[in-house]
N, C-alpha and C positions, 0 to 999 in steps of 0.2 A: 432477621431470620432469612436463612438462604434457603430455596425452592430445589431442593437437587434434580426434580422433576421436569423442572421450565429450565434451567441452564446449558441443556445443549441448544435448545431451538433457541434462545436469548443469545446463541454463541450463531446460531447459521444466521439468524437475522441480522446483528453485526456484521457477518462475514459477507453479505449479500448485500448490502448496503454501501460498502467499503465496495465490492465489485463493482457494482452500478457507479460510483463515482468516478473509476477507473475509467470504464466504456462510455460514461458521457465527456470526460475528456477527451479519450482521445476520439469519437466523435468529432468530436470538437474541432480536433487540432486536425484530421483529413476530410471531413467534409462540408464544416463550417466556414474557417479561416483559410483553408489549405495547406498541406502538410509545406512545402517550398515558403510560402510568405512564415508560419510558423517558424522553420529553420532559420532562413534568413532573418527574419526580427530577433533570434537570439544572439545569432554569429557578429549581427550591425553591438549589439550590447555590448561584446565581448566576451562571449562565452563560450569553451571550447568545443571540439566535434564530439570528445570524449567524452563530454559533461551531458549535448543533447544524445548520445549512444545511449548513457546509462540510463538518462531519462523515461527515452521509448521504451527500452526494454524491462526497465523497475512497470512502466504504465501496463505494459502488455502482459506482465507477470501479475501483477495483481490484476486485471480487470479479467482475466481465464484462470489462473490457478486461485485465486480468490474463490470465483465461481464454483468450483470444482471443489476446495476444501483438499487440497494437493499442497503441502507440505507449507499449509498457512503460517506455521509460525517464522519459517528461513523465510518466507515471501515476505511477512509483514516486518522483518527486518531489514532484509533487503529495501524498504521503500523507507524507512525511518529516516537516511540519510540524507533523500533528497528534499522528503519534506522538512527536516530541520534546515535547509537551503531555502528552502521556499519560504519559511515562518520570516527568516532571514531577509530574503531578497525583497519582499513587501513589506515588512516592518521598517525596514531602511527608507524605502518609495514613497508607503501611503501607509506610515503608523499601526495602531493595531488594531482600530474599527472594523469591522467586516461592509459596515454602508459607507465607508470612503472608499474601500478597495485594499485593505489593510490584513492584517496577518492570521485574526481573531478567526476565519472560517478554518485556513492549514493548519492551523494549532490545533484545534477543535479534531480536525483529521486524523494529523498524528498522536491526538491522545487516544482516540479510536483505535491507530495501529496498535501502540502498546497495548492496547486490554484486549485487542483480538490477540496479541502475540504471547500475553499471559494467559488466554482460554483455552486456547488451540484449534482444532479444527468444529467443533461443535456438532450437531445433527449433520446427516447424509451429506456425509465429505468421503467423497474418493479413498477408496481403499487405496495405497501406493507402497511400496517396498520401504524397507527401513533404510535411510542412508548408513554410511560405513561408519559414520562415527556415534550411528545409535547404537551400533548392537552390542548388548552387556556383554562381559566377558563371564565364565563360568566359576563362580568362585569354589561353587562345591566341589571336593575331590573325595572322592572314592576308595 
């Protein structure tokens, strides 16, 4: 039985959990590690400028529009990509364990995104304008 009562706050709690994982990365990646040795440990890999661009800006968009409840479902797509990259780039490295350093925590992530990007925005999400490709068209005439 579904609680129609509890599922928008079961939707911010997800949706704020999902943020916090965001902002402890990138944490992470400018004031832990340093954003330059971060860059450079991916570029030594092989991997494009283009690839770490979309990265920062997929991390920046969900750890503030997450927050926010600002157009969660294009956000939580927008990130699906890189995490199917990442489920990838560790499964290859370190198999799929999470205690070796394996793929099993990103996976876990991105099943998260999908069922945030199937809920939508849940409890106290920013009001924001309808994109262009939301708004119905009038079918009624007159």
């Amino acid at each position: 039985m579904i609680d129609n009562r509890t599922i928008p706050y079961a939707t911010l709690f997800l949706r704020l959990c999902l943020s916090f994982f965001f902002i402890a990365h990138l944490y992470r990646k400018f004031a832990v590690i340093g954003f330059d040795s971060w860059w450079n440990g991916w570029i030594n890999e092989g991997y494009a400028d283009w690839v770490l661009i979309y990265c920062l800006i997929a991390e920046f968009a969900g750890a503030v529009l997450l927050l926010l409840g600002a157009y969660t479902r294009y956000v939580s797509l927008m990130l699906m990509p890189l995490m199917i990259a990442l489920v990838y780039h560790w499964a290859i490295r370190k198999g799929f364990w999470f205690g070796a350093g394996g793929a099993e925590f990103v996976l876990a992530w991105l099943m998260m995104l999908i069922t945030q990007c199937l809920l939508g925005d849940g409890a106290y999400a920013l009001k924001t304008p309808a994109l262009p490709w939301e708004h119905k068209k009038d079918e009624s005439v007159a």
